[in-house]
C-alpha positions in Angstrom: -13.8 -195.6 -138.7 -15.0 -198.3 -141.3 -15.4 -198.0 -145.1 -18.7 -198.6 -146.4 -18.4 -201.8 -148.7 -19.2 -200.1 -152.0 -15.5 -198.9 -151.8 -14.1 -201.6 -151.8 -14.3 -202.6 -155.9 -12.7 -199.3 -156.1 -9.9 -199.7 -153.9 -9.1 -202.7 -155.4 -8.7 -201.6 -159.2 -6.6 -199.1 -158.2 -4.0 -201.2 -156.4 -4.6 -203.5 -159.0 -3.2 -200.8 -161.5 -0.6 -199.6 -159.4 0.8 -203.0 -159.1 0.7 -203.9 -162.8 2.1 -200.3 -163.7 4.6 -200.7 -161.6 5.7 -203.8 -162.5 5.3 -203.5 -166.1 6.5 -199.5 -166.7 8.3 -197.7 -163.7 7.7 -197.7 -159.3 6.9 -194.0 -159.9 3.9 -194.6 -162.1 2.3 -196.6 -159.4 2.1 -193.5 -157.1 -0.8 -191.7 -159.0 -3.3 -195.0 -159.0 -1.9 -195.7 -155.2 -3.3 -192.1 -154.5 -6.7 -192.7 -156.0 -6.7 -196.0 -153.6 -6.2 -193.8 -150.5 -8.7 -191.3 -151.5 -11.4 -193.5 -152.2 -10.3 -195.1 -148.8 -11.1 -191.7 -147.5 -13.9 -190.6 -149.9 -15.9 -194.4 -148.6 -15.3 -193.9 -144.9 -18.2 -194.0 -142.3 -16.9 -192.3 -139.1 -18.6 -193.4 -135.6 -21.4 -190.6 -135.0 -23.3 -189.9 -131.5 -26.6 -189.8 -132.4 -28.5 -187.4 -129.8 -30.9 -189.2 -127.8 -33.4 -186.1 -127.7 -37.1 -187.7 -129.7 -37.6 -184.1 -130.5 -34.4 -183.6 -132.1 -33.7 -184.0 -136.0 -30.6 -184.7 -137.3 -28.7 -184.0 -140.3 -28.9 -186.5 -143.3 -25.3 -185.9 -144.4 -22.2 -184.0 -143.8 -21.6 -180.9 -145.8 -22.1 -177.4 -145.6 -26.0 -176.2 -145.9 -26.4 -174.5 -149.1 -29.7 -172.7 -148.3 -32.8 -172.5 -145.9 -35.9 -172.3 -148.3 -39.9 -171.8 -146.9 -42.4 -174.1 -149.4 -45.7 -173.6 -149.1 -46.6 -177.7 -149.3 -44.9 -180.9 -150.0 -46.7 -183.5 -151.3 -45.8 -186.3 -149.0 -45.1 -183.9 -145.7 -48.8 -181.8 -146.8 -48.4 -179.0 -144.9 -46.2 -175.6 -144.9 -42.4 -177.0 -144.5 -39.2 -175.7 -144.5 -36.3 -177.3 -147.1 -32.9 -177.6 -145.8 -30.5 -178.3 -148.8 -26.9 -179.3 -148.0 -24.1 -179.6 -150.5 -21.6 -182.2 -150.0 -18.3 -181.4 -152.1 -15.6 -184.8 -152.9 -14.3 -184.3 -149.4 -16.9 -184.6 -147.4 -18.5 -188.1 -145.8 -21.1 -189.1 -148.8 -23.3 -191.7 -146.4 -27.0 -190.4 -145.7 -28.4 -190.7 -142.1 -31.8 -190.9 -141.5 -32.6 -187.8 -139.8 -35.6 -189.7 -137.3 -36.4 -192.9 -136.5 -39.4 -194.0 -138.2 -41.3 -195.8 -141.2 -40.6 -195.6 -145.0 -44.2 -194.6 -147.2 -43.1 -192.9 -150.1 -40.0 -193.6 -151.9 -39.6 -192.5 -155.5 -36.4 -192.6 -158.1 -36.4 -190.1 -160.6 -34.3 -189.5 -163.6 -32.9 -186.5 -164.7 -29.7 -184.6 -165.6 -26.3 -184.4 -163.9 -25.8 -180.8 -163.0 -23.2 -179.4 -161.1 -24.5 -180.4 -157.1 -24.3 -176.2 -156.0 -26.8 -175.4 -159.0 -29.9 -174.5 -157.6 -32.1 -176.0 -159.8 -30.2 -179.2 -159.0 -33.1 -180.6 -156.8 -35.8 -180.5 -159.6 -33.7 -181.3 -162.7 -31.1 -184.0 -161.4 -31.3 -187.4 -161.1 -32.4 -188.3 -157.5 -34.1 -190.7 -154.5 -36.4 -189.5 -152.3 -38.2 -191.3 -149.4 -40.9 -189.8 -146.7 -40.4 -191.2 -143.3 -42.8 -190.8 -140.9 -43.2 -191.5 -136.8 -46.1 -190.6 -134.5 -44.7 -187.1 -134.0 -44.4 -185.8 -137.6 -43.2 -186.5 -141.3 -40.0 -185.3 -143.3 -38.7 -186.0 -146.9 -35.1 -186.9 -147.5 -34.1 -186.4 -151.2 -30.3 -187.6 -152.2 -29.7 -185.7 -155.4 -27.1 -186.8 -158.0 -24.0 -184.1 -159.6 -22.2 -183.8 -162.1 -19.8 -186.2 -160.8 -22.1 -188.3 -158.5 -23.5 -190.8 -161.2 -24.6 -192.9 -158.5 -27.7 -193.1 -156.0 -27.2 -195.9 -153.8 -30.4 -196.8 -151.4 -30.5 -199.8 -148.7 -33.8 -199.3 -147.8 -37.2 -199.7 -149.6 -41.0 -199.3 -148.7 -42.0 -199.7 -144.8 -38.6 -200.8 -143.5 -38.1 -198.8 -140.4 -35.5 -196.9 -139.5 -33.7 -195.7 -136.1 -32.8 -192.0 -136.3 -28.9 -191.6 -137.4 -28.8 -195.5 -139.2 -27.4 -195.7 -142.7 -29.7 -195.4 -145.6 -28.0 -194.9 -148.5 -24.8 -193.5 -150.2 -23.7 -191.0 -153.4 -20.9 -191.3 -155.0 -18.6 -188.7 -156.0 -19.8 -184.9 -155.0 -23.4 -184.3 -154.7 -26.5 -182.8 -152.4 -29.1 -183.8 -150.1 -32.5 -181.9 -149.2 -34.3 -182.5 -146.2 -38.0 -180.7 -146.1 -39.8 -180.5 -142.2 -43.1 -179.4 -141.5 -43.7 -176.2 -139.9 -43.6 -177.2 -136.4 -39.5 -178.1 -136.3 -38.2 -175.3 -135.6 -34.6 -174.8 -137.9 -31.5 -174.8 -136.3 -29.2 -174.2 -138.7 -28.3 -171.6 -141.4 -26.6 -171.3 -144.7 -22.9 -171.8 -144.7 -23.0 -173.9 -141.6 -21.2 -177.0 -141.7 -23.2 -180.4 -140.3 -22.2 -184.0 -139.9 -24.6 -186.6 -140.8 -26.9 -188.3 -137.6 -24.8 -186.0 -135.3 -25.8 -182.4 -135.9 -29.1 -181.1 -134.7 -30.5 -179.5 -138.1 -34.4 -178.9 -136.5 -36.2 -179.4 -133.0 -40.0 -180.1 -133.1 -41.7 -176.5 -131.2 -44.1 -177.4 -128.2 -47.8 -177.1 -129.7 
């Protein structure tokens, strides 16, 4: 288990501030800011995931419990009927994102917006969020990170054609949040709402023989 290196200004201030408010006040002040340093220690981890070798397989792009299984007619960078998997990852839950195949980056779009509670469900048209379209020979799907009301934060690694392998690191939210990932028709969904996943390790969609 490592800790993803965006933790580690966090981790820091907080020892930092137990050690100065336990030096300057009491010991037993220190244990609130020593706390904080363990749990962002926690909250920042990035556990070792077997990625499933199966090219037909998708995996989940984070680990959390799915919120809902919604049909859309079209998406705009998938362009066919799809299927939206939302999943809503609380403060205790891993916050990296996963790419759910391996493929190339075409779309990628930032948009602004609000900072509603991550289990809203209007979250994923009103909140602030990052959304890229990656696409292989065998299909495309849209990964959105969506922001909460405590995730102020949309951390991306990636940009426009870098490619990815399925299961790699892509990105990061801080602090609560939710992640939407929309398939075409012919991935047949695996999971259903209330399920928990993990991120690159469980198997969210397989693509149906045509």
């Amino acid at each position: 288990m490592s800790i993803i290196r965006e933790g580690y200004s966090f981790i820091a201030i907080a020892l930092i501030v137990a050690l100065i408010v336990g030096i300057a006040f009491n010991p037993y002040a220190a244990i609130f800011p020593v706390v904080l340093a363990i749990y962002f220690a926690y909250f920042f981890r990035n556990p070792k995931r077997v990625i499933p070798p199966d090219e037909s397989a998708i995996v989940s792009p984070a680990d959390g419990t799915v919120q809902d299984v919604v049909h859309l007619d079209d998406d705009e960078f998938v362009k066919e009927p799809c299927n939206k998997v939302i999943i809503f990852l609380s403060v205790f839950d891993v916050h990296v994102n996963r790419s759910p195949i391996a493929g190339e980056i075409k779309v990628q779009k930032y948009i602004c917006g609000r900072f509603r509670p991550a289990y809203k469900d209007s979250v994923g048209f009103e909140n602030e969020r990052h959304l890229i379209g990656i696409e292989n020979d065998k299909l495309r799907v849209t990964v959105t990170q969506i922001a909460g009301i405590l995730a102020r934060r949309i951390v991306s690694w990636v940009t426009l054609d870098d490619k990815l392998e399925k299961g790699e690191l892509y990105g990061l939210i801080r602090f609560g949040s939710c992640t939407e990932i929309v398939m075409p028709e012919n991935v047949e969904v695996l999971v259903k709402k209330g399920q928990k996943v993990l991120g690159g390790e469980t198997i969210i969609g397989r693509i149906k023989d045509r």
